[in-house]
VOGU-3710 file (C-alpha; in Angstrom, 3 decimals, decimal comma):
1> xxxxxxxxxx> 131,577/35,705/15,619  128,954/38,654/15,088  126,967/38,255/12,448  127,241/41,359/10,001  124,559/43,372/10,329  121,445/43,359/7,471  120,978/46,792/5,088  118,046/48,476/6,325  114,606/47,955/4,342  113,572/50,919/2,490
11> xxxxxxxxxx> 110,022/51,825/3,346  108,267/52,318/-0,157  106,866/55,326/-1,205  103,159/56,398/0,077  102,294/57,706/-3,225  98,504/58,684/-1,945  100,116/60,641/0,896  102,407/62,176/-1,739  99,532/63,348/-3,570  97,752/64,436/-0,793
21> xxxxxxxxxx> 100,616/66,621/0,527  100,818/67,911/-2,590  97,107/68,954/-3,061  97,668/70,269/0,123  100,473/72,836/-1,065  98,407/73,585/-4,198  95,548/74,687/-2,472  97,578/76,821/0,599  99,530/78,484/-2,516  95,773/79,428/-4,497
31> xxxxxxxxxx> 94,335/80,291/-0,938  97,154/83,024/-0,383  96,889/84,104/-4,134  93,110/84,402/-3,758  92,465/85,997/-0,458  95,745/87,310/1,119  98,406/89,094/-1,470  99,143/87,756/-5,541  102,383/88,945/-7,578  101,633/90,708/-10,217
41> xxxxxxxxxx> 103,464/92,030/-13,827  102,961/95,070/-15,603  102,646/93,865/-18,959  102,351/97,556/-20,940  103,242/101,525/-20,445  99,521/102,356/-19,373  100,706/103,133/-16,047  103,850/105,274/-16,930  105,406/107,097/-14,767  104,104/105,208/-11,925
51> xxxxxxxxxx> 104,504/101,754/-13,478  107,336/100,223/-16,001  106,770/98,220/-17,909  108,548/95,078/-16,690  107,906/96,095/-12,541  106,993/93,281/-10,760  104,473/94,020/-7,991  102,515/92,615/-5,065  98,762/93,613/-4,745  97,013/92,713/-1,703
61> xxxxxxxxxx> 93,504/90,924/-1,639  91,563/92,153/1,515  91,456/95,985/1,470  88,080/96,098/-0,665  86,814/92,454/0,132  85,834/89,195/-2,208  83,410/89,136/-5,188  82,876/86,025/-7,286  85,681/87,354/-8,911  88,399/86,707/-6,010
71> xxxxxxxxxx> 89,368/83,246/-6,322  92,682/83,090/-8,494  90,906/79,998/-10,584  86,922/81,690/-11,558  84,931/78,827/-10,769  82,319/81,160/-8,831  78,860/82,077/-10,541  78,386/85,661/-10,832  77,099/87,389/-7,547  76,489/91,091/-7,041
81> xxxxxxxxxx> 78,168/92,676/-4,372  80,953/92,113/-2,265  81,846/89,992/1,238  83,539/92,371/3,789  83,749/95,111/0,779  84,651/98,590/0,956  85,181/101,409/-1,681  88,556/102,157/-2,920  89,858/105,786/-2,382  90,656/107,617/-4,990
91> xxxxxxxxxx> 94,193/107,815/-5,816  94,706/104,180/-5,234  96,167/101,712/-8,075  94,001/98,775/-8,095  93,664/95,717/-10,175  91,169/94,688/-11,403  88,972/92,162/-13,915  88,431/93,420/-17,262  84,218/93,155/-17,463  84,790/91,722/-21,346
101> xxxxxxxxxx> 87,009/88,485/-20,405  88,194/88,864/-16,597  91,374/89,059/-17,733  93,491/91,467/-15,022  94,343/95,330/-15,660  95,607/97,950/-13,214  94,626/101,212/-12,987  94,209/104,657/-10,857  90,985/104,645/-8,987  89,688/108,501/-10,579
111> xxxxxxxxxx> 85,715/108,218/-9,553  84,172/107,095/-6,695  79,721/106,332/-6,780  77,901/109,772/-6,938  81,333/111,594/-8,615  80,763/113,181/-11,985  84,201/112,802/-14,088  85,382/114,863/-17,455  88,271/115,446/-19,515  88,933/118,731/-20,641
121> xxxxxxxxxx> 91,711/119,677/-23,605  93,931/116,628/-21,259  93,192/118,219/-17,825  91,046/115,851/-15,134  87,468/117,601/-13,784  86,184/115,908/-10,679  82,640/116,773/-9,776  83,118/120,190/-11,507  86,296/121,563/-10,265  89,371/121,132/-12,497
131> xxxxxxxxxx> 91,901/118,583/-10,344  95,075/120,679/-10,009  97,815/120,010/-12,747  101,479/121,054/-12,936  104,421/120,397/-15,030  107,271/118,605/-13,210  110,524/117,288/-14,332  110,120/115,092/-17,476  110,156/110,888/-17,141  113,432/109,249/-18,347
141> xxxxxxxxxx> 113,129/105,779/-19,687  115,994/104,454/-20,900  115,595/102,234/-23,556  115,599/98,201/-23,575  113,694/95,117/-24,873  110,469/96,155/-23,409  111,052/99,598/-23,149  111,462/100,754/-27,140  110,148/103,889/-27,146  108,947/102,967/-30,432
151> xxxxxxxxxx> 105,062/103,465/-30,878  104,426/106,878/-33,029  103,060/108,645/-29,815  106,326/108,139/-27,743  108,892/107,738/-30,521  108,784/111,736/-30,507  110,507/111,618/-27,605  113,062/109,982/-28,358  116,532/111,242/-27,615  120,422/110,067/-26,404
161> xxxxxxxxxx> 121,762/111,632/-23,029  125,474/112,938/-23,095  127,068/109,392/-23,280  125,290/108,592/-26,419  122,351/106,079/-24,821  118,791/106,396/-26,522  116,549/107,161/-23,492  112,932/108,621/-24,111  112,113/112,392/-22,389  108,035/112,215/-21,442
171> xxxxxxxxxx> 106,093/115,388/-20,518  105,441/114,843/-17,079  102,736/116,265/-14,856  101,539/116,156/-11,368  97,453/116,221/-10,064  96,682/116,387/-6,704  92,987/114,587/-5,882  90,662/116,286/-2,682  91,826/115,295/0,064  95,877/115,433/-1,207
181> xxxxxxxxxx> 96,456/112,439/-3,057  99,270/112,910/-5,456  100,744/110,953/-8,357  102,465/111,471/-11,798  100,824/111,794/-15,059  101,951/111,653/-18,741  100,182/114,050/-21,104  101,737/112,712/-24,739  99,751/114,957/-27,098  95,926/115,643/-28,086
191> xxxxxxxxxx> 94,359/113,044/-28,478  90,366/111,932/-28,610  90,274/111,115/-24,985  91,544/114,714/-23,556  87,670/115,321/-24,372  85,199/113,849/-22,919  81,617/114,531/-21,618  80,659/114,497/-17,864  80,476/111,187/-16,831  78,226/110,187/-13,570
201> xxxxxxxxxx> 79,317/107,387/-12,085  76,366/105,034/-10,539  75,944/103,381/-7,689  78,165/99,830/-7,007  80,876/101,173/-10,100  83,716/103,247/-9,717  86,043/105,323/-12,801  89,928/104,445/-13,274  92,074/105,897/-15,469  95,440/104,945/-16,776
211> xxxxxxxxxx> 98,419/107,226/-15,719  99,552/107,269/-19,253  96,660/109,235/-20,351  97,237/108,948/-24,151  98,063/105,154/-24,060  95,096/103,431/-21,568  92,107/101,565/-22,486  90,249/103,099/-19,231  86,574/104,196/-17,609  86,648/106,939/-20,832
221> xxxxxxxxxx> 85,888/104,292/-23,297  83,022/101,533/-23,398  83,607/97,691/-22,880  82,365/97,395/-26,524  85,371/98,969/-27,716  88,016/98,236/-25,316  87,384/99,638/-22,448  86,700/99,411/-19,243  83,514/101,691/-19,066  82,174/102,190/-15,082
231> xxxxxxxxxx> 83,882/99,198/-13,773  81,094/96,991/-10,934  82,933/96,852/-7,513  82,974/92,825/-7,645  85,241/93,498/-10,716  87,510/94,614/-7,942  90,457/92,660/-7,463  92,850/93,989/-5,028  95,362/96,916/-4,391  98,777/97,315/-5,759
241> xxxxxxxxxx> 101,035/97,885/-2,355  104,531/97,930/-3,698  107,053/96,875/-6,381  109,296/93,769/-5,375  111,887/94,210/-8,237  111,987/95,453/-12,147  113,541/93,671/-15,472  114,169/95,641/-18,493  113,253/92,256/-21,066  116,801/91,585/-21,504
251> xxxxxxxxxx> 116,393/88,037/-20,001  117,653/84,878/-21,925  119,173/81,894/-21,418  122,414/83,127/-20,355  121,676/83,054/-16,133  124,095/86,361/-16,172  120,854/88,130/-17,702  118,654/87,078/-15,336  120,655/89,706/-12,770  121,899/91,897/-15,305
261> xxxxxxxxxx> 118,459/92,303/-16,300  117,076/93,973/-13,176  116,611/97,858/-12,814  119,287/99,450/-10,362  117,287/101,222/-7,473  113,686/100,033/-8,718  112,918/97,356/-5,964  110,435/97,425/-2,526  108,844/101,086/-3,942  105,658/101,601/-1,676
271> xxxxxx> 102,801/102,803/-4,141  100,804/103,989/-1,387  100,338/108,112/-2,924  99,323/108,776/0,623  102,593/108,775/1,975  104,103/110,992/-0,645
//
């Protein structure tokens, strides 16, 4: 008679090899994040039209090179300059780390080294000339959870469209850079920053300006105050390339939100003005 055959052993668990694998995985996922492409969330309207509120985005690493300021975890000590860097062009939408606390921000790169930058009564001046300005359609935001419309500023543009939905109706405008970069603009009312003096912009800094123009702490106002003042190129953190997908804040618990949530039609949008 054949003897009945014995269970199989079960090898126990390497639990240093474990580990190790999973260090492994941690530190592939932070090299990616840190020197390839990060996702990225717009947390506030600074960047309306371009940017909702919501939009989730990808922003690549590499275009303007590594700073101190690179690595996703800041363990770097501060060093000037830049490995492998290069100047943004103006027009891009870059992210970068706010000079105060390194937290991120995104932004419209406006000034470049050696440019010369002014507001005047809400129109853009760029090294003396006024940057061409011109009223287009206005921006329709319906409303939702992050989306409110509700701030003094924007709640006078508050409406409801013919089925009865509250929506807001922004004054919408488009500048053209030199050289034919074009993007859209939001000009809200008069406010203190539609004025400003010329502003140079030194060497190794650059000017951004939020799209938004009445609701952006920007290159118009100092660090000291919220700012961003003239940002240092190793504050640099990458460019925005595209939007993956969009959620209106309507998530919850329910899964059904988590899809009923998403913007219709506001998914894989290149941000690249060039190609506009």
């Amino acid at each position: 008679m054949t003897e009945a055959a014995l269970p199989a052993t079960k090898k126990p668990t390497n639990w240093a090899s474990e580990i190790w694998q999973l260090f492994l995985l941690v530190l592939a996922v932070l090299g990616v994040h840190s020197f390839i492409a990060k996702p990225f969330y717009i947390p506030s309207g600074s960047m309306l039209p371009s940017l909702l509120i919501g939009d989730r985005l990808i922003v690549s690493k590499f275009p303007y090179g590594y700073s101190y300021l690179s690595p996703s975890i800041n363990v770097l000590p501060e060093i000037p300059g830049r490995l492998f860097g290069r100047l943004p062009e103006r027009g891009d939408i870059a992210v970068i780390k706010s000079p105060r606390d390194k937290t991120d921000y995104i932004k419209r790169v406006i000034g470049l080294p050696g440019d010369t930058v002014q507001m005047k009564a809400g129109q853009l001046w760029l090294n003396g000339a006024p940057v061409p300005k011109v009223a287009v359609a206005d921006t329709v935001v319906p409303l939702s959870p992050n989306s409110d419309c509700a701030t003094p500023i924007d709640a006078q543009y508050r409406t409801t469209n013919a089925a009865g939905q509250p929506e807001c109706h922004f004054p919408t405008y488009r500048e053209t850079l030199p050289g034919g970069r074009s993007y859209l603009t939001m000009d809200l009312g008069e406010t203190p920053q539609d004025n400003t003096e010329p502003l140079l912009v030194p060497e190794g800094a650059i000017f951004l300006m939020g799209d938004n123009r009445d609701n952006s702490e920007d290159s118009r106002f100092d660090p000291v105050i919220g700012g961003l003042g003239m940002l240092p190129i190793e504050n640099l953190a990458g460019r925005a390339e595209f939007i993956t997908f969009s959620l209106d804040g309507s998530t919850d618990w329910n899964p059904i939100s988590w899809f009923t949530a998403v913007r219709s039609g506001r998914y894989f949008i290149n941000l690249d003005t060039k190609s506009e």
